[in-house]
SEFI-320204 format. One record per residue: x, y, z of N, C-alpha, C, O, CB in turn; chain; residue in three letters. Coordinates in steps of 0.1 Angstrom, whole numbers. Glycine has a CB too. Layout:
BEGIN
(node (X,Y,Z),(X,Y,Z),(X,Y,Z),(X,Y,Z),(X,Y,Z),"A","Ala")
...
//
This chain:
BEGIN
(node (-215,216,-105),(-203,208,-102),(-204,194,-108),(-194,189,-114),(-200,208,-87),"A","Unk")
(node (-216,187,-106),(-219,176,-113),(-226,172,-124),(-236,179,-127),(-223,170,-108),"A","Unk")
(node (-222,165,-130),(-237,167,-142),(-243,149,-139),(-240,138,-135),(-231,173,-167),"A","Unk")
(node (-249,154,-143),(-266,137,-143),(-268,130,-156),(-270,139,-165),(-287,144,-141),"A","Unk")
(node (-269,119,-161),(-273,114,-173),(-286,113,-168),(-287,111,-156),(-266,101,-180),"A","Unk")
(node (-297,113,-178),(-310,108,-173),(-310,96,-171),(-310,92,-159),(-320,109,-180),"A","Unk")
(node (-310,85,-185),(-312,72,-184),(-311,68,-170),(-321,63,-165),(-304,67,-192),"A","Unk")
(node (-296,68,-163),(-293,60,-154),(-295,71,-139),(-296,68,-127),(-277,54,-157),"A","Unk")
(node (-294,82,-146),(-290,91,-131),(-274,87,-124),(-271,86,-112),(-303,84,-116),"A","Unk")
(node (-268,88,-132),(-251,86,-130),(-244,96,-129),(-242,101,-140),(-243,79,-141),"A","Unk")
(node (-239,104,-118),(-231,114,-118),(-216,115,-122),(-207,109,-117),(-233,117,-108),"A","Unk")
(node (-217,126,-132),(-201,126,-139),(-192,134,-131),(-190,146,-131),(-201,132,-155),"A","Unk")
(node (-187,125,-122),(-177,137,-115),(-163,130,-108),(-161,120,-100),(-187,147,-101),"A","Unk")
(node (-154,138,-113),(-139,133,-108),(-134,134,-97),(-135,145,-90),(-129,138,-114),"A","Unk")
(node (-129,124,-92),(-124,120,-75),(-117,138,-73),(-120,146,-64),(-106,101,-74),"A","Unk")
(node (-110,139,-81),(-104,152,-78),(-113,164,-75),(-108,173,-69),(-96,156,-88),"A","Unk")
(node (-121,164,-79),(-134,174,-80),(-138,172,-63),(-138,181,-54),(-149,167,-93),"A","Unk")
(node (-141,160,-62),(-146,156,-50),(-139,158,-35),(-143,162,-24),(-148,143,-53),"A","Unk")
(node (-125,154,-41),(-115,157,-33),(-115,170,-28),(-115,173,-16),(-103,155,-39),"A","Unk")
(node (-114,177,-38),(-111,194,-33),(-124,199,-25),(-122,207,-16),(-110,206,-49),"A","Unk")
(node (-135,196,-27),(-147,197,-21),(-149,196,-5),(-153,203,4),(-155,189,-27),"A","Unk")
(node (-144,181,-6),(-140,175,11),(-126,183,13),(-126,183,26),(-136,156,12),"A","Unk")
(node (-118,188,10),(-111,197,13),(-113,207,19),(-112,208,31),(-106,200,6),"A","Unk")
(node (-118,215,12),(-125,233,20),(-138,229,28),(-142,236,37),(-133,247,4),"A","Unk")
(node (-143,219,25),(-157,216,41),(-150,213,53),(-154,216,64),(-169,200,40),"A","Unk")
(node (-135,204,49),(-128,204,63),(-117,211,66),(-107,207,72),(-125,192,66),"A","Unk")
(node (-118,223,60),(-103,236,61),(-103,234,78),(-91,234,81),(-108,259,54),"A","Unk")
(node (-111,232,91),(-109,236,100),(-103,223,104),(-99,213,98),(-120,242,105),"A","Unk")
(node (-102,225,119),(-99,212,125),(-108,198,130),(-119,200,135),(-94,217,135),"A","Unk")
(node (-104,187,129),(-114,176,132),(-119,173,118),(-114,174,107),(-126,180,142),"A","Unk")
(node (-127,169,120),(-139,161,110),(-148,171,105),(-153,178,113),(-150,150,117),"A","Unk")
(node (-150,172,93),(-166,173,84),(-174,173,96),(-170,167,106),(-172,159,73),"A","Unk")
(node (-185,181,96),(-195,182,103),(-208,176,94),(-219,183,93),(-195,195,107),"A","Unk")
(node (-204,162,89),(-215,159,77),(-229,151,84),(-236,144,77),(-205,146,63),"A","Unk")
(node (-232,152,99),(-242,152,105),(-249,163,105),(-261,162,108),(-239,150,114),"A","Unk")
(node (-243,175,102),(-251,186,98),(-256,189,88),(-268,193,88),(-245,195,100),"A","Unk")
(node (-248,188,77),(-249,191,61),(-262,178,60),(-263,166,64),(-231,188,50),"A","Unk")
(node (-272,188,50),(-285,178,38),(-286,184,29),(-295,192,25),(-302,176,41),"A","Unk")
(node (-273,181,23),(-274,190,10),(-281,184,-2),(-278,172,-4),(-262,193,5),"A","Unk")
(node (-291,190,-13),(-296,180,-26),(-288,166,-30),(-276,166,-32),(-296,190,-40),"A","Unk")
(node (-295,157,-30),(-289,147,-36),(-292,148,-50),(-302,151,-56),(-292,135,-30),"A","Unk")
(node (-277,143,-55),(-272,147,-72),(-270,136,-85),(-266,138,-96),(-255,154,-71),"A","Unk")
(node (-273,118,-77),(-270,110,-86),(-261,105,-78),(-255,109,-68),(-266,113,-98),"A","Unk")
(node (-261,90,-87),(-246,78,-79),(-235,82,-85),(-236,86,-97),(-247,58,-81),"A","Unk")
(node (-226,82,-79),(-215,83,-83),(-207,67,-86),(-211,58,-78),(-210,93,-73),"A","Unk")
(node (-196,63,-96),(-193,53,-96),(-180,52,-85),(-168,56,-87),(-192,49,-109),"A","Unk")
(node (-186,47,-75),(-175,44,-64),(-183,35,-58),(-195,36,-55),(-169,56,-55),"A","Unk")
(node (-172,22,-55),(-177,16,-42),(-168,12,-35),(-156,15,-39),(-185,6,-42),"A","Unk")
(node (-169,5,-23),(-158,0,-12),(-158,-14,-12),(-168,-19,-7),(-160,5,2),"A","Unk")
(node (-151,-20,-15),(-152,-32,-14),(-154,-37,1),(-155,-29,10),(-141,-38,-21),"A","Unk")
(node (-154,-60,2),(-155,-60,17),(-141,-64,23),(-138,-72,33),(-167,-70,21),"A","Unk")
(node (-131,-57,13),(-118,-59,20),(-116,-47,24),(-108,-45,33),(-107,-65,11),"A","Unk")
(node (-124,-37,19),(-120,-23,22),(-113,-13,14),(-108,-2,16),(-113,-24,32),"A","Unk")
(node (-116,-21,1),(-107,-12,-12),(-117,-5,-14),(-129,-8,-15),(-100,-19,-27),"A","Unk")
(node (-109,8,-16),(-120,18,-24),(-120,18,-38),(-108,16,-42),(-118,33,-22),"A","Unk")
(node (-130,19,-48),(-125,22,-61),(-133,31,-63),(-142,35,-55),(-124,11,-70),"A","Unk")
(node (-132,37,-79),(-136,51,-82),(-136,42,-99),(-127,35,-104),(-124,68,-76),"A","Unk")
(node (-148,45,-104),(-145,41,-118),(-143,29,-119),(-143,28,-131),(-134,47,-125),"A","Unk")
(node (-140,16,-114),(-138,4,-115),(-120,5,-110),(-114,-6,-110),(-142,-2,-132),"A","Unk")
(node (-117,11,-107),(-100,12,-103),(-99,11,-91),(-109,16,-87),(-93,25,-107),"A","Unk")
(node (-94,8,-82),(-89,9,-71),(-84,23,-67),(-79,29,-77),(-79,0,-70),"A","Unk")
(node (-84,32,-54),(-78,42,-55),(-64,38,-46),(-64,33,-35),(-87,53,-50),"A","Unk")
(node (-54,42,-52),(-40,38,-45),(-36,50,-34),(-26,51,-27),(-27,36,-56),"A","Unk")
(node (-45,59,-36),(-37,69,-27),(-43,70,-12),(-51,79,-11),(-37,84,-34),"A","Unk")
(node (-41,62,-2),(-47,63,12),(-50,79,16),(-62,82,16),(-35,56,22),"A","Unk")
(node (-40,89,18),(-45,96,20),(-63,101,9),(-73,103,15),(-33,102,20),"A","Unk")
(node (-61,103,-4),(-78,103,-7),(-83,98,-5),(-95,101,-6),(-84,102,-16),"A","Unk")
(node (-81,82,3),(-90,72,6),(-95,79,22),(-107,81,25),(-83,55,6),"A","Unk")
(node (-86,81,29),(-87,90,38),(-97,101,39),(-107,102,46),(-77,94,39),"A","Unk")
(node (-94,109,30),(-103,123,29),(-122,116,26),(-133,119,31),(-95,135,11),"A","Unk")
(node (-117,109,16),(-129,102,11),(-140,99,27),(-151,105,30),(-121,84,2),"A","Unk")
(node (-134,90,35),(-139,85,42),(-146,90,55),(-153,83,62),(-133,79,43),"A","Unk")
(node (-140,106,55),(-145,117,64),(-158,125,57),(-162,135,62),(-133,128,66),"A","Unk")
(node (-163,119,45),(-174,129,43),(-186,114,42),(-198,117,43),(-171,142,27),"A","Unk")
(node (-183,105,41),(-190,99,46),(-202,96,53),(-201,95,65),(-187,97,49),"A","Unk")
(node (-217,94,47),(-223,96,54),(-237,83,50),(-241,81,39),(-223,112,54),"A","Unk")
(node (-241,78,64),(-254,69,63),(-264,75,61),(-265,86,67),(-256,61,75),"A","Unk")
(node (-277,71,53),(-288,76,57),(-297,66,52),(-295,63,41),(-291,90,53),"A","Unk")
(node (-306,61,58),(-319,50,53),(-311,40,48),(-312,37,36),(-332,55,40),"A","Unk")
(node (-300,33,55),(-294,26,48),(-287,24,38),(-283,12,34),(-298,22,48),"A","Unk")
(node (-284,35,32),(-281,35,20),(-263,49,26),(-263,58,34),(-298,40,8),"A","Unk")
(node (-254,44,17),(-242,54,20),(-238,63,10),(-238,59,-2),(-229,48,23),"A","Unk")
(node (-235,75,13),(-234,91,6),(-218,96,7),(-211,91,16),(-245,103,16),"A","Unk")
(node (-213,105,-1),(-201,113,1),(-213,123,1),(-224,124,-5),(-187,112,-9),"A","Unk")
(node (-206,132,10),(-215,145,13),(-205,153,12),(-194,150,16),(-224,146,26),"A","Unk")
(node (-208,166,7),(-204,178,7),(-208,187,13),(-206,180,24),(-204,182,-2),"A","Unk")
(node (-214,200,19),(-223,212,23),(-234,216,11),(-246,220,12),(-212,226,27),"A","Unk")
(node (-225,214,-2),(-236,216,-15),(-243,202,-25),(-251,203,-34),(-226,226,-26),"A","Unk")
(node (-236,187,-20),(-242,180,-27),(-237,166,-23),(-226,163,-20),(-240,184,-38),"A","Unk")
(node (-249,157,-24),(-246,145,-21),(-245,134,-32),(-250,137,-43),(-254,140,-11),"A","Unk")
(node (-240,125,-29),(-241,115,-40),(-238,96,-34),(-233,89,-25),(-227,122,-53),"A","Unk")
(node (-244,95,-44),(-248,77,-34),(-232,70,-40),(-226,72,-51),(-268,63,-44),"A","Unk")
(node (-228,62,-31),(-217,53,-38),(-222,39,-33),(-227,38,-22),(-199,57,-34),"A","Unk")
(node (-220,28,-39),(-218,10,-33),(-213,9,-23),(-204,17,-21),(-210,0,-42),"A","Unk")
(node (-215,0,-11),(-206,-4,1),(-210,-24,-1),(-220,-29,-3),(-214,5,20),"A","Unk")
(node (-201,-27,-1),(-205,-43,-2),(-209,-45,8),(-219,-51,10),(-196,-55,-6),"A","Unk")
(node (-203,-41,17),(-203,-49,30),(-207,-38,42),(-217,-32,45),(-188,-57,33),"A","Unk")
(node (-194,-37,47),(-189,-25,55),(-180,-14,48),(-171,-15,39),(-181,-30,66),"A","Unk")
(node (-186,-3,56),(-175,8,50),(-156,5,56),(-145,2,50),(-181,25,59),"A","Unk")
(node (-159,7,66),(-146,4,75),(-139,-13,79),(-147,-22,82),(-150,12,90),"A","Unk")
(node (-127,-14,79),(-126,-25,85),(-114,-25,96),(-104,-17,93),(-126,-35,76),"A","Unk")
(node (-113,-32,105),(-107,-33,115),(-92,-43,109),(-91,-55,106),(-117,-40,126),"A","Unk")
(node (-83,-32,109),(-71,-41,104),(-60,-41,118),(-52,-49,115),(-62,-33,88),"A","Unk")
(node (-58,-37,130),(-52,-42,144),(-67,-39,153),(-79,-36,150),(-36,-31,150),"A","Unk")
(node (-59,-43,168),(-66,-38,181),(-60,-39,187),(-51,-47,184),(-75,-42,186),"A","Unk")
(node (-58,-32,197),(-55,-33,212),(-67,-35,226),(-79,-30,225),(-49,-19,214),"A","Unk")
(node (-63,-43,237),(-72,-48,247),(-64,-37,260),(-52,-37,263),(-69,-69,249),"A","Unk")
(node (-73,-28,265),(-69,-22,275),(-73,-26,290),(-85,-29,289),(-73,-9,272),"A","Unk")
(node (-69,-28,301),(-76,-28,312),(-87,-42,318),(-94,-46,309),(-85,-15,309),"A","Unk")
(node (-87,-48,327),(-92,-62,327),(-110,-64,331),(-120,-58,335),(-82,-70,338),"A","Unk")
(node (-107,-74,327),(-123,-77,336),(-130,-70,325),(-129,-68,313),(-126,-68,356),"A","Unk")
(node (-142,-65,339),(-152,-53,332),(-150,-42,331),(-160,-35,331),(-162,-52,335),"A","Unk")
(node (-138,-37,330),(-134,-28,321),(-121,-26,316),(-111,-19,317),(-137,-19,326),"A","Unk")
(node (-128,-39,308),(-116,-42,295),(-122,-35,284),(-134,-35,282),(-114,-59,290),"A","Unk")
(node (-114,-28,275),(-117,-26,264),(-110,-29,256),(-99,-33,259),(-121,-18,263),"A","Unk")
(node (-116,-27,239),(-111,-35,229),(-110,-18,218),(-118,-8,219),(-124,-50,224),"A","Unk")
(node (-102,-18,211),(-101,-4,204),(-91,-12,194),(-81,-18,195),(-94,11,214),"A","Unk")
(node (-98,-9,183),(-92,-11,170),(-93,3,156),(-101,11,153),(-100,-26,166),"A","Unk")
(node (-85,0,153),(-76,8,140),(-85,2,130),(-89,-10,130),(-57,5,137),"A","Unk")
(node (-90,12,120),(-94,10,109),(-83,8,97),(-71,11,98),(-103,19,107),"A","Unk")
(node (-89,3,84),(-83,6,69),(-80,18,70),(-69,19,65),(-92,4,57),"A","Unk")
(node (-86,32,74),(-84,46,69),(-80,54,83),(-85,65,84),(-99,53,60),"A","Unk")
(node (-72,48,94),(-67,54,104),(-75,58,117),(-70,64,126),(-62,63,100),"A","Unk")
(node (-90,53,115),(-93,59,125),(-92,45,141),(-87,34,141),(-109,65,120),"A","Unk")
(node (-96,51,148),(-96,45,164),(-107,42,166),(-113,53,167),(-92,53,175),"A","Unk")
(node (-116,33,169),(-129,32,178),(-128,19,190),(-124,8,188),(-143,27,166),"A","Unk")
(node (-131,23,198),(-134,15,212),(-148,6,208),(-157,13,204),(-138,27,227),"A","Unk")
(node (-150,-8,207),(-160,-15,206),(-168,-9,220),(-163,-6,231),(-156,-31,204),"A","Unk")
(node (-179,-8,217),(-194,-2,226),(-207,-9,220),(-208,-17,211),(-197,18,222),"A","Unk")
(node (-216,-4,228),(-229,-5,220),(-233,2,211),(-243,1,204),(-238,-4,226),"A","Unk")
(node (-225,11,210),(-222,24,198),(-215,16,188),(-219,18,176),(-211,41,204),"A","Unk")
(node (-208,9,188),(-200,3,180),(-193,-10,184),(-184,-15,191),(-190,13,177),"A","Unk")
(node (-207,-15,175),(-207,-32,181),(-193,-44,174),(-193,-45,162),(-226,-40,173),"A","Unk")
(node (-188,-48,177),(-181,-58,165),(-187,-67,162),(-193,-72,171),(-169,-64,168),"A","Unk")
(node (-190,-73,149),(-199,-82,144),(-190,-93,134),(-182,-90,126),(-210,-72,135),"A","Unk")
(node (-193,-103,137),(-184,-112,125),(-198,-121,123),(-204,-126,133),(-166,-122,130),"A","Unk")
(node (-201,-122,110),(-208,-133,102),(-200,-144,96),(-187,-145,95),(-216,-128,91),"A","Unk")
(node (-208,-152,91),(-202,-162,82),(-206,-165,71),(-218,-167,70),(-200,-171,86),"A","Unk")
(node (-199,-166,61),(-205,-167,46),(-211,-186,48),(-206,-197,51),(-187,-165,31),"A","Unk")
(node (-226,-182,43),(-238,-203,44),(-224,-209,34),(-216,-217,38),(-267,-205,28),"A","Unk")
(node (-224,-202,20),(-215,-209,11),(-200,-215,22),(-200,-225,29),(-210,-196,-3),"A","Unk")
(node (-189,-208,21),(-180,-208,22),(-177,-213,35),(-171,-224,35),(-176,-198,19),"A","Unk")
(node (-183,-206,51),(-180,-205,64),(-171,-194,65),(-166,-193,76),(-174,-218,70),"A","Unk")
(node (-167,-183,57),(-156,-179,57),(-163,-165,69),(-174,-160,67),(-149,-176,41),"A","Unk")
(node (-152,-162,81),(-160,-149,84),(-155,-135,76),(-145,-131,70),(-158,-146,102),"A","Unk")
(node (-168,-131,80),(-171,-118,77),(-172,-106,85),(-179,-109,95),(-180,-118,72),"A","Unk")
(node (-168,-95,86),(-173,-81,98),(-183,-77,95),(-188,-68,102),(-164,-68,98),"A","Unk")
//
């Protein structure tokens, strides 16, 4: 499905390729089960996410949320480093920053047990936890924060 240059170890393969892949791994309902899947790793692929949260593919931006969407369900961490995973093959892409970013929230319930639940770039929901810390830094240059 992919092919490899030596020199760089650059995998030649089209978002659409990829697309359809994350398609039939998630024919069922919910999410990828890409905690399960270790499939051979195949080369970087040229994709990264920026730290605004743009995806690009090739140096392009991808405009279509929904692929950015699909994209973001096969997703997967390992040794620090981030993967699109398939059941048959992985491949490394860039993250500048963060994968996800928090574009609303909502504050439910008071006191200590208030919670905070915010919407990502690509639709999902998470409740801040110790599972899912919110983090803002600040750029030494600028001061500007960061997630």
């Amino acid at each position: 499905m992919a092919k490899s240059t030596k020199e760089q170890n650059t995998v030649t393969l089209s978002a659409n390729m990829l697309a359809e892949a994350a398609r039939s791994a998630a024919a069922g309902k919910g999410l990828p089960p890409v905690h399960l899947w270790n499939p051979p790793y195949c080369g970087e692929m040229d994709m990264r996410i920026a730290r605004d949260g743009t995806w690009f593919h090739e140096g392009t931006p991808i405009g279509r949320p929904a692929l950015v969407r699909l994209f973001s369900t096969i997703l997967k961490l390992e040794g620090g480093k981030y993967y699109l995973v398939t059941p048959v093959e992985k491949l490394g892409i860039r993250v500048d920053d963060a994968p996800f970013v928090a574009v609303d929230f909502r504050r439910t319930g008071e006191g200590p047990a208030q919670d905070l639940r915010f919407v990502t770039n690509v639709g999902d929901e998470v409740t801040a936890s110790a599972d899912h810390p919110l983090r803002v830094r600040r750029d030494p240059e600028t001061g500007e924060p960061a997630p």
